[in-house]
C-alpha positions, 0 to 999 in steps of 0.5 A: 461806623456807617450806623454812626452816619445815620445821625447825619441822615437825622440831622438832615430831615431835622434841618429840613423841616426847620428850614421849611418851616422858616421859608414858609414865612418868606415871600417866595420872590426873596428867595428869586433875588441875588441876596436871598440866594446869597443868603440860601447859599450861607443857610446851605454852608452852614447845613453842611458845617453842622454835617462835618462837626458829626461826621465820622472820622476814619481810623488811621487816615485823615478822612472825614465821612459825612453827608455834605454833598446834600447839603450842597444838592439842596441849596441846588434844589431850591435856588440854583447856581449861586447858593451852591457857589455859596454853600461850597465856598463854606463847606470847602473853607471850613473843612480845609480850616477845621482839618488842615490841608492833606490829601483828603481835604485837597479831595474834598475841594475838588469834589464840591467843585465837580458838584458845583459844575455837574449839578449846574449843568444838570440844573440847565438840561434836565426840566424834571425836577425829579430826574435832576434830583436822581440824577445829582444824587448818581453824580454824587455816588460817582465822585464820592465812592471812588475818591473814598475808596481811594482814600481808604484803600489800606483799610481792610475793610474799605469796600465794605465802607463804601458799600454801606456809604453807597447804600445811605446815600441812596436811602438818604436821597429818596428820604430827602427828595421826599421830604423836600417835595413834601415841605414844598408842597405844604408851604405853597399851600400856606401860601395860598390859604394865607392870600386867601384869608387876606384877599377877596377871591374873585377881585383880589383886593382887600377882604373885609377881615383884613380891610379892618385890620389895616383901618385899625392900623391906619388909625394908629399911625394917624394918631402917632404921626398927626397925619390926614386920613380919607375913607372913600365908600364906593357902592354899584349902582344898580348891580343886581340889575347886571347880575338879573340881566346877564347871569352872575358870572358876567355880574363877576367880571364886572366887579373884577374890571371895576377893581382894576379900575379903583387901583388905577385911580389910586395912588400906589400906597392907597389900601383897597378893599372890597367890603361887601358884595358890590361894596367897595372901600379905598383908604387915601393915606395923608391926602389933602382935601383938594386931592381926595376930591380929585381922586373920588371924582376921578374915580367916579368919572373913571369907573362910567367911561370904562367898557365892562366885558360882558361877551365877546365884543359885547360891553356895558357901562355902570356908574358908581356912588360915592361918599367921602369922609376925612380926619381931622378936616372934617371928621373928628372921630377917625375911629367913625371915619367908615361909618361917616362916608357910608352914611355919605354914600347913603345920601349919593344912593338917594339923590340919583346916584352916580355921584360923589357926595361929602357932608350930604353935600354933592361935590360932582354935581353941575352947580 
């Protein structure tokens, strides 16, 4: 009977590494709000009704042995109050359903509500996650293994029962507390390598990869919805200077600081990216003329007014170039839109720099 449980510890280290795999793909601040706990919850309920349909049946009462509680300490695990709420809500509705109301099933009710406190109140004063995990796992042997034996207590061999339930519950918490730390871990490290193939490390905007895949992307819905796109080309003037003059990691924080300045004087939506070492590049989705003139010499107003920290109370001042380009007003070929204002920003850089240029014309220049 209890080698027959082990299907349960199987089918636990299965759902497991599935589960996992699953929430590796979900942002972890989903999992933070009331309906992805909510959601966990209903995942746990069903974790747990998968349980039962394998549990083992005793002879001659009508007691179920399974796993269950892990399903609940799971969802415990991950999201705290609510998903166990959830999760023994289900487990208890099914086992009263699927099994009727007896004394066994009455017992199984109170059990998930004693889990349901207890593993609530160890969540609020235990900070280890390590200790809360043993410590839930010691609350479930206290109110399983006398409920059961209870139960069972007719059976001649019912202490024998919740000494092999008693052992697989202790091996089965070590194995899962194992694995979960394991899947957590391998998931935060996805996390990482995936912002990290998307991002610039040092600014946190954009890399050219993916800049790329979203211009691609920019292109398809300009296309399909006729609307208007604008490509700004930014590019520090004379940043090797800051880097000769002050060292690399000060040349860093500049680049850091300017980033912060571009996303401020953008609109939310606007995608940015840096595109080089001191190169930057800013998509205005469906932005008139008149507005993506405004926001280019904001920018380049923006960006010389700023104090760049190069030491404690110690700044500098930079000055960007800028060049313009914009479909369909002027550029008819959005797939070259890139191309066009770097040859604009090009013309900024050789004309004295520190301006705004569009069609080799200088819009942010004193007429």
């Amino acid at each position: 009977m209890i080698n027959d449980l082990f299907i349960n510890t199987i089918l636990l280290i299965a759902i497991t590494f599935i589960g996992g795999h699953i929430l590796k793909e979900i942002p972890k601040i989903m999992v933070s709000t009331l309906y992805g706990r909510i959601l966990l919850g209903l995942c746990g309920g069903l974790m747990g009704i998968l349980l039962m349909i394998y549990a083992i049946e005793v002879n001659g009462t009508t007691t179920i042995l399974d796993l269950r509680v892990f399903a609940i300490m799971i969802v415990s695990y991950i999201g705290g109050i609510v998903p166990t709420i959830v999760s023994g809500i289900i487990i208890g509705g099914y086992r009263t359903v699927k099994y009727g109301i007896n004394i066994s099933s009455i017992a199984a009710i109170i059990q998930i509500i004693l889990y349901i406190i207890f593993f609530h109140i160890v969540d609020i004063k235990i900070k280890s996650e390590c200790k809360k995990w043993v410590t839930k796992t010691l609350i479930s042997l206290i109110i399983l293994i006398p409920t059961f034996y209870y139960l069972l207590r007719n059976l001649g061999n019912a202490e024998i029962i919740c000494f092999g339930l008693s052992l697989l519950i202790i091996f089965t918490s070590i194995v899962e507390y194992l694995l979960l730390n394991y899947v957590h871990k391998s998931n935060e490290l996805y996390r990482v390598y995936k912002k990290e193939s998307t991002k610039d490390f040092l600014t946190g905007l954009y890399n050219t990869r993916q800049f790329d895949k979203i211009l691609n992307l920019a292109f398809e819905r300009v296309l399909m919805n006729k609307e208007k796109l604008s490509c700004l080309m930014i590019d520090i003037d004379h940043f090797k200077k800051v880097n000769d003059t002050y060292g690399h990691a000060t040349g860093d924080r500049v680049l850091k600081e300017l980033a912060y300045v571009l996303r401020k004087n953008c609109r939310e939506f606007d995608i940015v990216g840096r595109v080089g070492g001191e190169e930057f590049c800013i998509l205005l989705l469906d932005c008139p003329k008149e507005q993506t003139f405004e926001i280019a010499l904001r920018i380049n107003d923006a960006v010389e007014k700023h104090k760049y920290t190069i030491g404690q109370n110690k700044f500098i001042n930079i000055t960007v170039s800028i060049g313009v380009a914009m479909y369909p007003d002027e550029t008819l070929n959005l797939h070259s839109i890139k191309e066009t204002a770097d040859m604009d920003l090009y013309k900024a850089k050789q004309n004295g720099r520190n301006r705004v240029y569009h069609r080799g014309i200088c819009i942010s220049c004193p007429l």
